[in-house]
TORROLUM-516568 format. One record per residue: x, y, z of N, C-alpha, C, O in turn; residue in three letters. Coordinates in steps of 0.05 Angstrom, whole numbers, padded with zeros to 5 digits, always signed. Layout:
BEGIN
XYZXYZXYZXYZala/...
//
This chain:
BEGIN
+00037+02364+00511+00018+02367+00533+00013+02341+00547+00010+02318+00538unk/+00014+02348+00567+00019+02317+00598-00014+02305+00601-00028+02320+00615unk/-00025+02286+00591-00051+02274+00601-00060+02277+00633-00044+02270+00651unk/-00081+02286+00639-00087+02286+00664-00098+02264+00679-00117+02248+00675unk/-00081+02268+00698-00091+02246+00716-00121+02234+00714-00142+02243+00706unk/-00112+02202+00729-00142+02187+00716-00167+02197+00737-00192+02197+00737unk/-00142+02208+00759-00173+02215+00787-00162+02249+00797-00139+02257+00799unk/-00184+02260+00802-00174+02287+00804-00177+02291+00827-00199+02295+00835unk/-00153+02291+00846-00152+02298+00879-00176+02317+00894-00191+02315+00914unk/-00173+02334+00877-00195+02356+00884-00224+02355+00880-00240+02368+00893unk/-00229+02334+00859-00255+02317+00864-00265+02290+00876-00288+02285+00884unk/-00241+02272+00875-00248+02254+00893-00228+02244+00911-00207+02235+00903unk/-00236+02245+00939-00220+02240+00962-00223+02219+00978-00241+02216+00994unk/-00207+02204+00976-00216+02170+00999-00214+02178+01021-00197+02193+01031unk/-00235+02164+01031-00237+02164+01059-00243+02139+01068-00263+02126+01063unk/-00217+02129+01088-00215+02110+01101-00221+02120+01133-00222+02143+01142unk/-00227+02086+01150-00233+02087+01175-00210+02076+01190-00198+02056+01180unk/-00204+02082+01206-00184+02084+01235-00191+02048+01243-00212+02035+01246unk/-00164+02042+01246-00168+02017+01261-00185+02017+01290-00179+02034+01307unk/-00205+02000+01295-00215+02008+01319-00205+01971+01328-00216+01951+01319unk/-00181+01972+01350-00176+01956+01364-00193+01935+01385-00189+01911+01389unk/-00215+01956+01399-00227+01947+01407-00253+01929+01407-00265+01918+01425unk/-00257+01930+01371-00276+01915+01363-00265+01884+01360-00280+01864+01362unk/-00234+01881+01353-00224+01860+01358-00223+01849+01388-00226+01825+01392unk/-00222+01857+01396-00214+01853+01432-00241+01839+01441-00245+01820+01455unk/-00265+01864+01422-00285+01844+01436-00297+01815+01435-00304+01798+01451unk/-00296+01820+01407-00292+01794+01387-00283+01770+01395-00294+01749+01389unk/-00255+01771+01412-00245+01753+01415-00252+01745+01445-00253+01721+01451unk/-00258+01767+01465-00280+01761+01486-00299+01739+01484-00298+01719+01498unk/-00315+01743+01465-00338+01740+01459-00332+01706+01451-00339+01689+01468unk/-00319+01698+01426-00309+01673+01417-00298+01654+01442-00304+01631+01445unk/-00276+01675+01466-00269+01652+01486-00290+01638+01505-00291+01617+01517unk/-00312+01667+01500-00327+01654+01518-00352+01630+01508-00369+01619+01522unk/-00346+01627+01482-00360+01599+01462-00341+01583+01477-00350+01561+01485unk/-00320+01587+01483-00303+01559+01478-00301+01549+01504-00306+01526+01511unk/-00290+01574+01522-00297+01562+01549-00324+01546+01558-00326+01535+01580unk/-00345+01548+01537-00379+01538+01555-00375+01520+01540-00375+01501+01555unk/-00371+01508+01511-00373+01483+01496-00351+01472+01494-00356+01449+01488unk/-00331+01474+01496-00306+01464+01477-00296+01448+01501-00309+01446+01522unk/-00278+01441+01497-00258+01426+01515-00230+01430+01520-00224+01451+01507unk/-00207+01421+01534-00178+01433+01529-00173+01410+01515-00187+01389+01511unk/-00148+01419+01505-00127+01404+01481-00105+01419+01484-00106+01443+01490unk/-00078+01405+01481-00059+01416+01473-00046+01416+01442-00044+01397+01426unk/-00039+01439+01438-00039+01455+01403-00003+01450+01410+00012+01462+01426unk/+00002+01434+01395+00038+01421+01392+00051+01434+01367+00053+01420+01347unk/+00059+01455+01366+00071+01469+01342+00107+01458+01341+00124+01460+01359unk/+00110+01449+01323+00132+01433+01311+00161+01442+01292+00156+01432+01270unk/+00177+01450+01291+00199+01459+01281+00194+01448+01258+00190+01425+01252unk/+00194+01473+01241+00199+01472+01202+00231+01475+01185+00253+01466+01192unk/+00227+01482+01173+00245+01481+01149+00249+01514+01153+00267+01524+01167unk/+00234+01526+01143+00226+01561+01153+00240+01564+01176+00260+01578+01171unk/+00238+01555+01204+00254+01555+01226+00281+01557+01223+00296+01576+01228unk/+00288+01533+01212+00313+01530+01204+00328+01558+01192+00344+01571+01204unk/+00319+01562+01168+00327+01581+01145+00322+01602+01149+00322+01622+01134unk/+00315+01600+01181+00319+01640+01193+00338+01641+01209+00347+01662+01219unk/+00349+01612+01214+00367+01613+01244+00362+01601+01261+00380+01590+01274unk/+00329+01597+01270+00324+01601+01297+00322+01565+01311+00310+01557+01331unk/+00337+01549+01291+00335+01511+01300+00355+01508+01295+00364+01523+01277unk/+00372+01486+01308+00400+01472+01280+00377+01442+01274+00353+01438+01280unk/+00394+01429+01262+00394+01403+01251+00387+01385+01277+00398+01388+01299unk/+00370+01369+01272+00379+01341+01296+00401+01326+01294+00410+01314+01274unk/+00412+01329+01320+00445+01311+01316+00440+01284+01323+00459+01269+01328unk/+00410+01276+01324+00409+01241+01329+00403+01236+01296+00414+01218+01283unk/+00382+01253+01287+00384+01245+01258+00410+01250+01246+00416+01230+01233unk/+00433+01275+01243+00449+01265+01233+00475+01245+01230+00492+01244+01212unk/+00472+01230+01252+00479+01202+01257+00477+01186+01225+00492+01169+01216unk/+00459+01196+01217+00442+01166+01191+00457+01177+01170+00482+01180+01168unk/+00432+01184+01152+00440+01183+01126+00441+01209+01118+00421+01223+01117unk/+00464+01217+01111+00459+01247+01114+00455+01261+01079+00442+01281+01074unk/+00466+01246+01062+00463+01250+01040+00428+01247+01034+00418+01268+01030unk/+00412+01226+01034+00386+01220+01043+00373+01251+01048+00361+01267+01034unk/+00381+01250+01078+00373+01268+01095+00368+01301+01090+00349+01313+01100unk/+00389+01313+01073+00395+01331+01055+00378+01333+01026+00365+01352+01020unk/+00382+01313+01012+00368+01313+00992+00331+01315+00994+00314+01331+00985unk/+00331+01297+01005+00304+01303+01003+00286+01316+01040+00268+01303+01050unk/+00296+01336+01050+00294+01338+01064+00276+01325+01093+00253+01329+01099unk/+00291+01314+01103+00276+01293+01115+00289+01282+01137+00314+01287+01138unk/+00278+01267+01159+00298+01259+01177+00303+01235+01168+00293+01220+01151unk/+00324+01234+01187+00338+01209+01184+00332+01177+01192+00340+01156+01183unk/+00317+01183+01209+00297+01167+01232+00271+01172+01231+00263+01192+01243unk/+00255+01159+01218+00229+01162+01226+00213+01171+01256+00197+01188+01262unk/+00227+01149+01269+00217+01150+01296+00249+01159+01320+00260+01148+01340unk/+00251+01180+01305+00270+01188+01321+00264+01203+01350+00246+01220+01351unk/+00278+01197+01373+00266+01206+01399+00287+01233+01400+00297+01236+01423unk/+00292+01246+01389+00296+01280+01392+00280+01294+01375+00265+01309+01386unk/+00279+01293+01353+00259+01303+01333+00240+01303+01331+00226+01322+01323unk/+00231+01278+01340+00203+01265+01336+00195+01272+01301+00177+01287+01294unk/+00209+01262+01289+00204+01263+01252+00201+01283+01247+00178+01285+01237unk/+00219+01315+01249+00216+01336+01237+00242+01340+01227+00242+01359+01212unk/+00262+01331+01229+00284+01336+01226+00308+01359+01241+00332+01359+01240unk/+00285+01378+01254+00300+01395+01276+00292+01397+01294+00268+01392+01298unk/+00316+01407+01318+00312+01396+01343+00322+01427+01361+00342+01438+01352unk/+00312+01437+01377+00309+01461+01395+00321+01450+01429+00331+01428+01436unk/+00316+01467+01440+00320+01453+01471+00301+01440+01483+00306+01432+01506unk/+00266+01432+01467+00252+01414+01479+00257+01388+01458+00246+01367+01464unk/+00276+01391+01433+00272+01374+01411+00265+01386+01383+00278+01403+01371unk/+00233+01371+01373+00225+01380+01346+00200+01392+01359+00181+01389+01343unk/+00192+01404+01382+00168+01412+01395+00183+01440+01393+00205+01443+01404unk/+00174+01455+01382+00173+01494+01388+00154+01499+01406+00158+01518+01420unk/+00130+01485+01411+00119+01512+01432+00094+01483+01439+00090+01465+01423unk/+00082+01485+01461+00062+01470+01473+00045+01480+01496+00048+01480+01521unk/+00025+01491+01477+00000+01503+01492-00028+01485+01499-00040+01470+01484unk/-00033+01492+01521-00062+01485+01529-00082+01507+01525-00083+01530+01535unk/-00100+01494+01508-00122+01511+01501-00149+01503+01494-00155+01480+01486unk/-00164+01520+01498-00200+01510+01491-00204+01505+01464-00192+01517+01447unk/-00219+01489+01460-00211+01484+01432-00250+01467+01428-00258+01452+01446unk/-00266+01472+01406-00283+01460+01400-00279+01439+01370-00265+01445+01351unk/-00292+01419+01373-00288+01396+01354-00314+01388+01339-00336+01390+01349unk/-00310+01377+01312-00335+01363+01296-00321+01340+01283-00299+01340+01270unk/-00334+01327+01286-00322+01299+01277-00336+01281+01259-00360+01277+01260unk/-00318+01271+01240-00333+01250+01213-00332+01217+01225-00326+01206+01247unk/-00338+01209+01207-00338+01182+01209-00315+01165+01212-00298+01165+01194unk/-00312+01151+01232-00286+01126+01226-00275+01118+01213-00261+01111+01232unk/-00265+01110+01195-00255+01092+01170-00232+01076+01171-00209+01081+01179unk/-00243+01054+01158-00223+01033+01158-00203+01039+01131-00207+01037+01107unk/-00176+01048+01148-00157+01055+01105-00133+01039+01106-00122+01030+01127unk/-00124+01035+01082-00106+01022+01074-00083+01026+01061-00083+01013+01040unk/-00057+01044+01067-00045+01050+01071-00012+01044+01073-00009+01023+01085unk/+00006+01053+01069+00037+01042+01074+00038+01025+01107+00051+01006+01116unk/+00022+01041+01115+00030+01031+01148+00005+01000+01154-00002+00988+01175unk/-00004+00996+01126-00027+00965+01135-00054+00978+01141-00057+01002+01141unk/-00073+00960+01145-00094+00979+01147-00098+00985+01180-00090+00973+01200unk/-00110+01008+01176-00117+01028+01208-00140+01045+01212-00146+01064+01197unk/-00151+01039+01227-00179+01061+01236-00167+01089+01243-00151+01096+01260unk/-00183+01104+01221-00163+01130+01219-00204+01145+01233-00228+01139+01233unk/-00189+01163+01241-00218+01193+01248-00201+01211+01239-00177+01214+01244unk/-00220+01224+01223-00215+01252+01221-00236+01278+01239-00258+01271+01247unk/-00229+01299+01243-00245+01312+01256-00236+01343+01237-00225+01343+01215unk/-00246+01366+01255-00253+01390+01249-00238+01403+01271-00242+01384+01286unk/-00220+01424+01289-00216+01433+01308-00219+01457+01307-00216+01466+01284unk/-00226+01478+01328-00233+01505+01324-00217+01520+01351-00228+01521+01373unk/-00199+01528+01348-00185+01541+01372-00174+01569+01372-00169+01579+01350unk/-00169+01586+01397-00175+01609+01393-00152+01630+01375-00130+01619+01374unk/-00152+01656+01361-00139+01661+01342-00111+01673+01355-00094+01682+01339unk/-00106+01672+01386-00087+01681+01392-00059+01651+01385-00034+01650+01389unk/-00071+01638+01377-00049+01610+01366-00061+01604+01353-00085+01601+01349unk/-00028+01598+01335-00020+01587+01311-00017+01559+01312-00010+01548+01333unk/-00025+01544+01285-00008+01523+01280-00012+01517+01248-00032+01524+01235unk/+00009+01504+01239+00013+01500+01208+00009+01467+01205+00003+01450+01222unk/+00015+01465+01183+00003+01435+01163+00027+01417+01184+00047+01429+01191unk/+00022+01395+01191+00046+01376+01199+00039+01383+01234+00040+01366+01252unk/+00033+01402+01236+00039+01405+01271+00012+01389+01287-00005+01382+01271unk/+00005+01383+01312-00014+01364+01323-00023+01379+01336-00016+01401+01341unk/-00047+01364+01345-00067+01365+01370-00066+01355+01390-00061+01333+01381unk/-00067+01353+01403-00072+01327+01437-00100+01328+01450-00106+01348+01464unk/-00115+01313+01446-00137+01311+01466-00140+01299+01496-00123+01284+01507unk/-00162+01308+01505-00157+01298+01541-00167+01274+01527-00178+01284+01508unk/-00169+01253+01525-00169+01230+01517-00159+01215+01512-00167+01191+01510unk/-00122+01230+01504-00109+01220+01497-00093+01207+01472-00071+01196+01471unk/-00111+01213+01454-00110+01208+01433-00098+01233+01411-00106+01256+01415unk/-00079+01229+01388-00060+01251+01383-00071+01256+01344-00069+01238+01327unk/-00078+01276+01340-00085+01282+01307-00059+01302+01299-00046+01315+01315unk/-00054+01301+01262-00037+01316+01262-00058+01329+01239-00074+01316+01224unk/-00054+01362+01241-00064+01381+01224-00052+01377+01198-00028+01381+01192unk/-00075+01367+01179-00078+01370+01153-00070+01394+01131-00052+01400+01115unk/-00097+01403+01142-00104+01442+01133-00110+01463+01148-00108+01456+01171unk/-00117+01486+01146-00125+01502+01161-00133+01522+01152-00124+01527+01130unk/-00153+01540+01162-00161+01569+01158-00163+01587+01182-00164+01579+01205unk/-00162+01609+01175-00171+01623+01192-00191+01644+01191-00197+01656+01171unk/-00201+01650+01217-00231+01682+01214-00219+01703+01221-00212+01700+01244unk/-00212+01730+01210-00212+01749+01215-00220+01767+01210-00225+01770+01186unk/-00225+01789+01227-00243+01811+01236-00232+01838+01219-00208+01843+01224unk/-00247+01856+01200-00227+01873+01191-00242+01895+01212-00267+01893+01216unk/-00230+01915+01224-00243+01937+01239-00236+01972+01233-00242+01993+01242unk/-00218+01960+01209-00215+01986+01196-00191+01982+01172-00183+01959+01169unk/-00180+02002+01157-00166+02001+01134-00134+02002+01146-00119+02019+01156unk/-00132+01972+01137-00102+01962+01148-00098+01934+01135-00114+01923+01120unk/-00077+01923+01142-00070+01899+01125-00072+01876+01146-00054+01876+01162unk/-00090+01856+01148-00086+01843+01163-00066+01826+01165-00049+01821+01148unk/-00068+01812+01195-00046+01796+01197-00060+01775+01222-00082+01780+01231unk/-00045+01755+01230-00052+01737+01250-00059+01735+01274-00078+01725+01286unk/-00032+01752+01283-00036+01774+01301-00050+01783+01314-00058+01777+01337unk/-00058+01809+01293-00069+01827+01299-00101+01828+01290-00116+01846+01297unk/-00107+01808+01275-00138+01819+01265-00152+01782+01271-00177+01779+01268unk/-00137+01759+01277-00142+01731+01280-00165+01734+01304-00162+01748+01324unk/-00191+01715+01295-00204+01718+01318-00204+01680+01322-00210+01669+01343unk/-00199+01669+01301-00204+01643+01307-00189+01630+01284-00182+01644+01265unk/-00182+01597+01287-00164+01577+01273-00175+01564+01271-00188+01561+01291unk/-00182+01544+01248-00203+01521+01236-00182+01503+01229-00169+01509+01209unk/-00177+01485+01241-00164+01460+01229-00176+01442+01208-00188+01422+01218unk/-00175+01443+01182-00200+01436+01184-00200+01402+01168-00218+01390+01156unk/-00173+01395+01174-00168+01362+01172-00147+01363+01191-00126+01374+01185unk/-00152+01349+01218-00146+01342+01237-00145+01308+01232-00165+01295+01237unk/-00125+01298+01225-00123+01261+01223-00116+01253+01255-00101+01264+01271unk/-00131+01232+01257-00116+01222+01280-00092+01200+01281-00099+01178+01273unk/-00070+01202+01287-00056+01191+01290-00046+01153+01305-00043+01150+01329unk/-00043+01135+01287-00037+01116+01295-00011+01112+01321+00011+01122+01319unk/-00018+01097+01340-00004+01094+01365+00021+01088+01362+00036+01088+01381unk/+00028+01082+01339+00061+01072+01321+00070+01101+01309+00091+01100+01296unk/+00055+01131+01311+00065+01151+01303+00092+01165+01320+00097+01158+01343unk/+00101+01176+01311+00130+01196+01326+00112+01206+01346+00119+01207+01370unk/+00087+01214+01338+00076+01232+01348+00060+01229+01381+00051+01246+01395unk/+00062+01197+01385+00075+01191+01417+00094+01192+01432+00095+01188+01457unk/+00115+01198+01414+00140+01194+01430+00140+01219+01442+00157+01220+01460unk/+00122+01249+01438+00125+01266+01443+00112+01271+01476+00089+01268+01484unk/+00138+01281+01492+00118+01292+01514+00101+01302+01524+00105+01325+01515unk/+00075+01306+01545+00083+01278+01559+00073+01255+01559+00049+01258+01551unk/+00077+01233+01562+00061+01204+01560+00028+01219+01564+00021+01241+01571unk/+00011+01189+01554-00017+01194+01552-00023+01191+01582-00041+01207+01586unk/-00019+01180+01602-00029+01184+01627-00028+01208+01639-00049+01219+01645unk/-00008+01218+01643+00001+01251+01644-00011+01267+01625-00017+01289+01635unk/-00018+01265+01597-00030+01279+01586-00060+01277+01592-00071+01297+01601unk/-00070+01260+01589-00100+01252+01599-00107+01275+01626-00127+01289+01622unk/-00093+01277+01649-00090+01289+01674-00090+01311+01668-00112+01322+01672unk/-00069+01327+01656-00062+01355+01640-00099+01367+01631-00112+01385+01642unk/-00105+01354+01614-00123+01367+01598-00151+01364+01615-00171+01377+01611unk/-00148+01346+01631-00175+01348+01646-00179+01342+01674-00187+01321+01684unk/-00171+01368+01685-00162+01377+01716-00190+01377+01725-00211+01382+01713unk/-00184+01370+01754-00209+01372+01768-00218+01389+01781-00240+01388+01791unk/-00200+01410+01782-00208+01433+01794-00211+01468+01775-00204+01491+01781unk/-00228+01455+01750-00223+01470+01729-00259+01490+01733-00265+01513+01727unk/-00269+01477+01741-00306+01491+01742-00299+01501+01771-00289+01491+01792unk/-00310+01529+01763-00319+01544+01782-00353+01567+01779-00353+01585+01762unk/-00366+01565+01790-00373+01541+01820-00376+01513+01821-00392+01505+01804unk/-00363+01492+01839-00364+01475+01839-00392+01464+01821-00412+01479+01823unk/-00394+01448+01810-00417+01429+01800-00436+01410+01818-00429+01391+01832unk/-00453+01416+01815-00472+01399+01841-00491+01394+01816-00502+01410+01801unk/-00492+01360+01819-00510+01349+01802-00535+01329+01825-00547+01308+01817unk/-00537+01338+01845-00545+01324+01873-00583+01336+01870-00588+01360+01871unk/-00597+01324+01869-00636+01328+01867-00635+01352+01875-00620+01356+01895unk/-00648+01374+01864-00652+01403+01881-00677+01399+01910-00698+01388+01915unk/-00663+01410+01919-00676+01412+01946-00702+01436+01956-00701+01461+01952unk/-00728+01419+01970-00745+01434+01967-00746+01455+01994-00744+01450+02018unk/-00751+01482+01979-00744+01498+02004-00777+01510+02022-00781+01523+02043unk/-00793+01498+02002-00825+01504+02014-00831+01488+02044-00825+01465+02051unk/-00842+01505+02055-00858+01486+02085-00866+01459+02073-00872+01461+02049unk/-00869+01432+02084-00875+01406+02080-00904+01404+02098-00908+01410+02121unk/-00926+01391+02075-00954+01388+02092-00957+01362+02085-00977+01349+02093unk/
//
């Protein structure tokens, strides 16, 4: 005789809820419009991996394999630190070691300064916090750019997402927001200048002057009462 099942269909029945799409949609309404009123632009520099590679979709840098290729292989790595195709990822696409370079609203929290000491001598390192919206990605190693000019490479990261019904999330599809949430900033001797475009041009990029609409009038308000 066969043991009976541990749940009996005919007495208990799950009941799940329907993805409702549009509770994401609003969600993410809602978050751009945090970022558009506080945040600032930045450009989100997503960087060719190893993963890239090992699907197909990069070859090798042929300035790094110039060097040391045994090196290079073994411990996966470029060949050149400060290599100007790669920019220190080891693979290179038709912009280089840059996959993708978005401008985006992005809000920031920031720690303290610190003086560290380090392979590269000592350097005033900032770390910060970045919060940008969930329709972009970025992984450990890939950067930031601020209108300031100044370049951080992502630490860590998390992300917020929205469940709106019984499904499996994904980045995609349920991401409402990206927490960087060790953003280093990068010393001016990093690869991570060599990357286009220079800081004067970038500075320009991220903080256009024709970005507020309605114009901004910061001029004394004007009195519209009869004068006695």
């Amino acid at each position: 005789m066969s043991n009976p099942p541990l749940v009996n269909p005919t007495i208990f029945q799950p009941w799940t809820t329907d993805v409702r799409a549009w509770e994401i949609a609003q969600e993410r309404f809602r978050a751009n419009e945090v970022f558009w009123r506080y945040g600032e632009l930045a450009a989100l520099v997503s960087m060719w991996s190893v993963k890239d590679f090992q699907a197909g979709l990069v070859q090798e840098c042929p300035t790094c394999n110039l060097g040391d290729l045994v090196v290079s292989s073994v411990y996966q790595q470029p060949a050149f630190e400060k290599c100007p195709t790669c920019f220190g990822v080891k693979y290179a696409g038709p912009h280089g070691g840059v996959k993708s370079f978005l401008v985006k609203p992005t809000l920031w929290t920031w720690g303290e300064e610190q003086t560290l000491w380090d392979r590269r001598g000592e350097t005033e390192r900032q770390e910060g916090t970045v919060t940008f919206p969930g329709t972009s990605f970025l992984q450990v190693r890939d950067y930031v750019f601020r209108g300031d000019g100044y370049r951080f490479q992502v630490g860590s990261w998390s992300g917020s997402h929205l469940a709106s019904g019984f499904e499996t999330q994904s980045h995609s599809e349920t991401a409402i927001s990206f927490v960087a949430n060790v953003a280093r900033e990068e010393p001016t001797t990093s690869p991570a200048y060599l990357i286009p475009p220079g800081t004067d041009v970038l500075v320009q990029l991220l903080n256009p002057s024709d970005l507020r609409w309605p114009p901004t009038d910061d001029s004394p308000p004007t009195l519209q009462g009869p004068q006695y």
